[in-house]
N, C-alpha and C positions, 0 to 999 in steps of 0.2 A: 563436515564443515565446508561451508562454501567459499571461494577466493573470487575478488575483485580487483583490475585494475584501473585508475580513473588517470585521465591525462586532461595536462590544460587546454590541448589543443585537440580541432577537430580531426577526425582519421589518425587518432592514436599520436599526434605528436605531441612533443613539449615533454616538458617534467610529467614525472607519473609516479601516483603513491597505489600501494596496493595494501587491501588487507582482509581478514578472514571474520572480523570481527563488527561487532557494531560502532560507528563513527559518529559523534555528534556533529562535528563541527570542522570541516574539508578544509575550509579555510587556513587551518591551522600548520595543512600541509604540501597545499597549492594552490594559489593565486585565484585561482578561476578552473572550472572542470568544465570542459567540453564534450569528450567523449569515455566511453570508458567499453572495457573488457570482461564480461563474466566468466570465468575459467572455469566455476563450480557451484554448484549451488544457486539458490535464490535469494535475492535482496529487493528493498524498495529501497528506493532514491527518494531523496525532497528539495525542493527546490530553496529550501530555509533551513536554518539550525533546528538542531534539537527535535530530531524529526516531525517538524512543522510543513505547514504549505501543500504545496502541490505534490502527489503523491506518485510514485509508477512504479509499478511490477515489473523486474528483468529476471530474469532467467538464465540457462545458460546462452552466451550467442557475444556478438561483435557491435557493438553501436556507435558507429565511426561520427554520426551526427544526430544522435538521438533529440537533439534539441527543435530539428524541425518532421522528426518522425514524428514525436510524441507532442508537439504542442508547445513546450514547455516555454516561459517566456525567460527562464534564467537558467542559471547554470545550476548544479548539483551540487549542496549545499552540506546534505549530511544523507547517511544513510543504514542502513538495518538490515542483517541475515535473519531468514526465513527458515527456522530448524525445520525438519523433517517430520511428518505426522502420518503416522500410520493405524492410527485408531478410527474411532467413533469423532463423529461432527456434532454439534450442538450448540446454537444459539437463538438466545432470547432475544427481541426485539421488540420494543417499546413505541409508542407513537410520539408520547412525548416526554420531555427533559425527568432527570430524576427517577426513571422505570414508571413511570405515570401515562394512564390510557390505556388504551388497547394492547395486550402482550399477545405473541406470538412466538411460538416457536421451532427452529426449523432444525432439520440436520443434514437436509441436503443443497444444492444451488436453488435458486429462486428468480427465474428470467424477469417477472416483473411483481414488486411486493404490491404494488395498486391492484389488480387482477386478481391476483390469488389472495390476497386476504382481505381487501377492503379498507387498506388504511390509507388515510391520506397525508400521514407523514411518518419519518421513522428517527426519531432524533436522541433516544439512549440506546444500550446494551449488555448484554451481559453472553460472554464466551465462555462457556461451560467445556466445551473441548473442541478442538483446531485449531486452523487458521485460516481465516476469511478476507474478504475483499469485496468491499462494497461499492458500488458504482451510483452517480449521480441519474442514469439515465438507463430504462429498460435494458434486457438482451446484453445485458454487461459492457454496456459502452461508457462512453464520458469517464471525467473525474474519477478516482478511484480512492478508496481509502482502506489500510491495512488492519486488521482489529487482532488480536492473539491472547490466548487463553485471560479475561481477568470482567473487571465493571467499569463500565463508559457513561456514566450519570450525564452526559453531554458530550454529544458529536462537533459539536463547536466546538469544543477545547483543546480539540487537538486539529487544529486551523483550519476548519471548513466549513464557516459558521455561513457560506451560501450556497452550499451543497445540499440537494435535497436525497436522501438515498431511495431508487426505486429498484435497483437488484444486487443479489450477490451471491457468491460463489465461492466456494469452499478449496484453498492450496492443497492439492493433492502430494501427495510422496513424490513427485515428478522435481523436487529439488533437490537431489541427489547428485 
């Protein structure tokens, strides 16, 4: 199980709430989050409740002002542990909404989905086993968004409705 601490203030000061769990809603336990601390494990951050919005992978490490390492135009709103997977990878991917279009399916990383399969958009899915990370932009850059074992009948629904996904990559056991 992974440990988090988040503080309101940048370089770890201010109030700080810490927890091992999943959080909807930070607000509830400090004002504003500025920086924060991964002691264990892996989580995504969002920049919105209810793990909405802007998405980012942390790992273990120190992010005294992740705010202008990573883009983010707000503060850390709510956030999600990344259990641990040490199986088989496996996901389906759709062209469009509702598993309609062109399916494909992968079990390993995928540098760019236009290239290697010919589609020209990726907007459901379905997570047969892992945990993935999908990026708006080739070579796993840009935007990101988290997907874990289950069906995604629309990537808009879960706040990213002007993201386009062209690659993704599979959360290794390295969140330990």
């Amino acid at each position: 199980m992974g440990r988090i601490i988040f503080y309101e203030e940048r370089n770890f000061q201010g109030r700080s709430y810490e927890t091992s769990s999943d959080c909807p809603e930070l607000t509830s336990y400090l004002s504003r989050c500025h920086s924060c601390r991964v002691e264990s494990g892996c989580f995504m951050v969002y920049d919105r409740p209810n793990f909405m919005g802007n998405q980012f992978f942390m790992r273990r490490g120190e992010y005294a002002d992740y705010m202008s390492t990573m883009g983010m135009s707000d503060c850390i709103k709510s956030c999600r542990t990344i259990a641990s997977h040490r199986g088989t990878f496996r996901i389906r991917i759709y062209e469009k909404e509702n598993f309609g279009g062109q399916m494909n399916e992968l079990m390993d990383d995928c540098e760019n989905i236009q290239e290697r399969y010919r589609m020209s958009d990726c907007q459901s899915g379905h997570v047969m086993d892992g945990h993935w990370l999908l990026f708006e932009q080739p070579h796993f850059r840009g935007r990101m968004m988290y997907l874990r074992p289950g069906e995604y009948r629309s990537f808009r629904d879960l706040g990213m409705s002007s993201t386009r996904i062209m690659s993704m990559r599979r959360i290794m056991d390295s969140c330990n």
